[in-house]
C-alpha positions as CSV (number, residue, x, y, z in Angstrom):
1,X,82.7,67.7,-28.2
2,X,81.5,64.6,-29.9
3,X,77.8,63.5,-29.3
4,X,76.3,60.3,-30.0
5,X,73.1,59.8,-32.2
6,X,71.1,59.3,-28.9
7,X,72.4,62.7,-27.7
8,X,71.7,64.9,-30.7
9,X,68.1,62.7,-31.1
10,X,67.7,64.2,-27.3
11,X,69.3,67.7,-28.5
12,X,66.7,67.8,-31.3
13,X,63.6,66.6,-29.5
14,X,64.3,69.2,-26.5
15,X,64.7,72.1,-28.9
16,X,61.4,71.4,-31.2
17,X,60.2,71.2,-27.5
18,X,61.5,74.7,-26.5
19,X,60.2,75.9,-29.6
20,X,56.6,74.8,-30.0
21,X,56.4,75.7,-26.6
22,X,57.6,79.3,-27.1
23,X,55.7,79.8,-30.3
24,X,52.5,78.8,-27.9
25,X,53.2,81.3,-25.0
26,X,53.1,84.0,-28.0
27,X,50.9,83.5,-30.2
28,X,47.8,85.6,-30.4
29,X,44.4,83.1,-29.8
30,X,42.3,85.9,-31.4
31,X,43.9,86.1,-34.8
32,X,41.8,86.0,-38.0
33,X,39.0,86.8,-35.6
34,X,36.9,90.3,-36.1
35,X,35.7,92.6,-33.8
36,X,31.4,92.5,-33.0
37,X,29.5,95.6,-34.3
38,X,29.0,96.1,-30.4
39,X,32.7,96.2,-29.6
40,X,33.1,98.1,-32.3
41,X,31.1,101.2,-31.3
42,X,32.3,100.9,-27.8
43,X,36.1,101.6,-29.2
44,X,34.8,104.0,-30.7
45,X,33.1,105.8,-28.4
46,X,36.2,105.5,-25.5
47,X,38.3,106.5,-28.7
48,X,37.3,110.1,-29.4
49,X,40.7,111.4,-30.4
50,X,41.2,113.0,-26.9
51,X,44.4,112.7,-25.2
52,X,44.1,110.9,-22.3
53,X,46.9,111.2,-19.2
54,X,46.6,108.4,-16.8
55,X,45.4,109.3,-13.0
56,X,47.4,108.2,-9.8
57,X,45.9,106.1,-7.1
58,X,46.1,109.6,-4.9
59,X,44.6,111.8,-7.6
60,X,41.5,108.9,-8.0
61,X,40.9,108.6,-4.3
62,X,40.8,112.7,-4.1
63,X,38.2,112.7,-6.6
64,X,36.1,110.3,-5.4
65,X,35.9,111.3,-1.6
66,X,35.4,114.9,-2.3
């Protein structure tokens, strides 16, 4: 297929586009950034080596109304 200059200008420009937009959607806002003393102990504390196993809707609701 042969394109002109406009067309591959277009081609270029649309995937820089795609690009920056998908390197936007993942990036992490928070990066560089460290955690608060506060938030710290709190991860800590929820964080006591303990396995945890993840509770149904059905099993919560039993709980909570008996």
């Amino acid at each position: 297929m042969i394109t002109s200059t406009k067309d591959r200008k277009i081609i270029r420009l649309v995937r820089r586009t795609v690009l920056e937009t998908v390197r936007e959607v993942l990036s992490d806002p928070d990066e560089g950034l460290e955690l608060s003393e506060e938030t710290n102990k709190i991860l800590k504390k929820y964080s006591d080596g303990k396995r945890r196993r993840f509770v149904s809707l059905k099993e919560m609701r039993k709980k909570l109304t008996h």
